[in-house]
C-alpha positions in Angstrom: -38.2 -29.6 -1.9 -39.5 -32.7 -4.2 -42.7 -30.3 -4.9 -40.5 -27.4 -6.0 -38.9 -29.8 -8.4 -41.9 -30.6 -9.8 -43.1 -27.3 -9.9 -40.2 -26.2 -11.8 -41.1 -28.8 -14.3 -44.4 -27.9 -14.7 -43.1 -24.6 -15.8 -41.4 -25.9 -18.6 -43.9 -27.3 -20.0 -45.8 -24.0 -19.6 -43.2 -21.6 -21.0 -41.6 -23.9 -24.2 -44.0 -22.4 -26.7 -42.4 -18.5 -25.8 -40.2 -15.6 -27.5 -36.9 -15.5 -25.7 -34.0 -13.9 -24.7 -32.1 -14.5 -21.7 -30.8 -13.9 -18.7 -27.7 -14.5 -16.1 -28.7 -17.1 -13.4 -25.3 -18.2 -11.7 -26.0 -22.1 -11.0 -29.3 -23.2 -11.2 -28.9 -26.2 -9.1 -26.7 -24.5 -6.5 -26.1 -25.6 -3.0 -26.7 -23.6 0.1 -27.0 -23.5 3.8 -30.2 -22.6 5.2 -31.2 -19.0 6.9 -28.4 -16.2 5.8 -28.3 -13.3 3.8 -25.7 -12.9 0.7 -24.2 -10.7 -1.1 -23.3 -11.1 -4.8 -22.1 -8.7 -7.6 -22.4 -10.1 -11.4 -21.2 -9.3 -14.6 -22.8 -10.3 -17.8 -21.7 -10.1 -21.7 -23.2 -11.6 -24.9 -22.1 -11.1 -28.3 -25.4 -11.1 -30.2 -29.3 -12.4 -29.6 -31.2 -12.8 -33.0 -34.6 -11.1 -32.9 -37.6 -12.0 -34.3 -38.6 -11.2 -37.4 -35.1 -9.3 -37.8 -32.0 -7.6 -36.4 -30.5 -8.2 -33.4 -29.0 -7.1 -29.7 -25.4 -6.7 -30.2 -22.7 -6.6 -27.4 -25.3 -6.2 -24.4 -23.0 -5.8 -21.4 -24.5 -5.6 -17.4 -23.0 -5.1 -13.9 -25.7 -6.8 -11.4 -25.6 -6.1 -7.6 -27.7 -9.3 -6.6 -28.9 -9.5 -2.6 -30.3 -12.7 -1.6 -31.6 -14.6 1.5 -31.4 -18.7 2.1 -34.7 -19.3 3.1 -33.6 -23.3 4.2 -31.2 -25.4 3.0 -30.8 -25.3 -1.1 -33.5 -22.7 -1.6 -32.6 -18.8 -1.8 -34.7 -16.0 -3.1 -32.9 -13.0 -4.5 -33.0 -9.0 -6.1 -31.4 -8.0 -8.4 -30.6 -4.2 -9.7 -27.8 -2.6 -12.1 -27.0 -1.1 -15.6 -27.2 -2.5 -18.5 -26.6 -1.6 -22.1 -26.4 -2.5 -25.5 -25.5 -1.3 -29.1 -28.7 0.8 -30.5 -29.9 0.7 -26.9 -29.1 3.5 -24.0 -27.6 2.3 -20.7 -29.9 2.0 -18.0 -31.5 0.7 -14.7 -31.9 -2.8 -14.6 -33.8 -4.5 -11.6 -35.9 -7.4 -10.9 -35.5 -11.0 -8.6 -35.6 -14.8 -8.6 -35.9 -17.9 -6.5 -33.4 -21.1 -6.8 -33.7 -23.9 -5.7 -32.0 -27.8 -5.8 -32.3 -31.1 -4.5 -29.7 -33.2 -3.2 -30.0 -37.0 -4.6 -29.8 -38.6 -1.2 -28.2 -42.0 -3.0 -25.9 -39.7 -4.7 -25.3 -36.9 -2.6 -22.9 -35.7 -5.0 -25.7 -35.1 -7.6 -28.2 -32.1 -7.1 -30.7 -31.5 -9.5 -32.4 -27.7 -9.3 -33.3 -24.4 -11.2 -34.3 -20.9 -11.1 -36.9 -18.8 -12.2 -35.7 -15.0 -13.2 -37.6 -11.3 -13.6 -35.6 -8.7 -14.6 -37.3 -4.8 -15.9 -34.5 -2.6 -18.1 -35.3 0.9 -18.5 -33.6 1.6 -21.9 -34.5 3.8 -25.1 -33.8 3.1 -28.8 -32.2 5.1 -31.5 -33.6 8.4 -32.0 -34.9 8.3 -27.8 -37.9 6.1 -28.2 -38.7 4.1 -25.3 -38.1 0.2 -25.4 -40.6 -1.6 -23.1 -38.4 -4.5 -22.1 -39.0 -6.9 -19.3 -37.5 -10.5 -19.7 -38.6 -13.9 -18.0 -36.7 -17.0 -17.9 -36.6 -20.7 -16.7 -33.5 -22.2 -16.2 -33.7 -26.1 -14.7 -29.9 -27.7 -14.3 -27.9 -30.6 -13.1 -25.3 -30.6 -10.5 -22.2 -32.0 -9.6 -20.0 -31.4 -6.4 -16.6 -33.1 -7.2 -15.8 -35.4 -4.0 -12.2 -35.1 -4.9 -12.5 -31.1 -5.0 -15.5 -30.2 -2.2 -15.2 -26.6 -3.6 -15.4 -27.1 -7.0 -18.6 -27.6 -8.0 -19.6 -27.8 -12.3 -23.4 -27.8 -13.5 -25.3 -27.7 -17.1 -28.5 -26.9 -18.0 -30.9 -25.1 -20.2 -32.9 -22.0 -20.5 -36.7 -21.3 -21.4 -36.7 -17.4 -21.6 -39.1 -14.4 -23.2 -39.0 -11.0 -23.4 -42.7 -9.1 -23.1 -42.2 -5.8 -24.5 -41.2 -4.5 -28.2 -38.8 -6.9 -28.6 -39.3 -10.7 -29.5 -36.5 -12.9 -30.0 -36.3 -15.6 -32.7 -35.2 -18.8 -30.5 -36.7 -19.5 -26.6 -34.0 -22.0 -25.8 -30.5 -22.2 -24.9 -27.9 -24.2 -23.1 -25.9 -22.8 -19.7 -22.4 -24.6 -18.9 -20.6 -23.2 -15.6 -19.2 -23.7 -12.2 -19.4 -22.7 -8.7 -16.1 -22.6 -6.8 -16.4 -21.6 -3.6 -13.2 -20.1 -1.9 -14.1 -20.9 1.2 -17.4 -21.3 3.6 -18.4 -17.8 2.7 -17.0 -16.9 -0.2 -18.4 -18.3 -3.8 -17.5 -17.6 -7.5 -19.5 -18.5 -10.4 -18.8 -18.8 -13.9 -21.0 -19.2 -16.9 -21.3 -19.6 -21.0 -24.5 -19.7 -23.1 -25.4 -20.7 -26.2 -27.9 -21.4 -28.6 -30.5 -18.7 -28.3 -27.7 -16.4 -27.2 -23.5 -16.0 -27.1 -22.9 -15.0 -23.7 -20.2 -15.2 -20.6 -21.2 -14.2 -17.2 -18.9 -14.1 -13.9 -19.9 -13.7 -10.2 -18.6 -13.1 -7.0 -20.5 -13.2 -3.9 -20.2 -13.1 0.2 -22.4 -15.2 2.7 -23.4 -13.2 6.0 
């Protein structure tokens, strides 16, 4: 686990310098319990991303079906496929994957610090039916915190490296994620999310471990 940490550094480093937009990762510096499949669907909404040199993606709303498996404890590997839209741009299928993955301080056990990395392919045209060849790419490293007093409850921050390669570029790569896990019980986990900076956005989640 250290050497995904500093793998997940690395990439940073690697991926400051690129066009961004962004893209919903529900806790990057989640917990989990090793070797079970899971079950999530998310929804996503952001009020604007500027583009570079001009314009921008206004109201893009998505609905996300997201199957995952925990390969071990704290490291889970996941699809993801849906609609999305946007104004100017036509609803359409969405569908790409990830891998997160955290570690547990051991002299703060309450502390875990983690990220993901994201893929995600939208089949969309423009106004007047022109294609858009959009695939986006983001990095999203984050801290943790599982509240002793509220086991359930468990708040994280972070920040995101993203890019779109495709016909759009967007004028900012970085941008700040604030949310919380809260999970309802030993299989049942909610996450919620906002986003700034590089992007306006709220995202919600709701998913079931097998």
């Amino acid at each position: 686990m250290k050497r995904l940490v500093i793998s997940l550094a690395s990439l940073v480093v690697l991926l400051a310098a690129s066009q961004a937009s962004a893209l919903y990762s529900p806790n990057p510096a989640a917990r989990w319990a090793g070797g079970h499949f899971f079950l999530a669907g998310d929804f996503a909404y952001n009020t604007e991303k500027d583009l570079d040199p001009g314009g921008e993606i206004e109201d893009l709303t998505a609905f996300y079906v997201r199957p995952a498996y925990t390969l071990m404890d704290n490291l889970i590997v996941y699809a993801r496929f849906g609609i999305q839209d946007a104004e100017g741009l036509d609803s359409g299928f969405v569908g790409g994957g990830g891998i997160q993955g955290a570690y547990v301080l051991p002299r703060a056990p309450e502390w875990a610090i983690g990220g993901a990395f994201d893929i995600l392919f939208w089949d969309t045209e423009g106004r007047g039916g022109n294609s858009v060849d959009y695939t986006e790419f983001q990095l999203s490293p984050a801290v943790s915190y599982n509240v002793p007093s509220i086991p359930a409850l468990t708040p994280y921050g972070g920040f995101a490296i993203d890019f779109i390669d495709g016909d759009l570029e967007e004028d900012d790569t970085f941008g700040l994620l604030f949310g919380t896990n809260f999970d309802i019980n030993s299989r049942l986990r909610l996450d919620g999310q906002v986003r700034f900076i590089n992007e306006t956005g709220i995202s919600f989640s709701i998913g079931y471990l097998f």
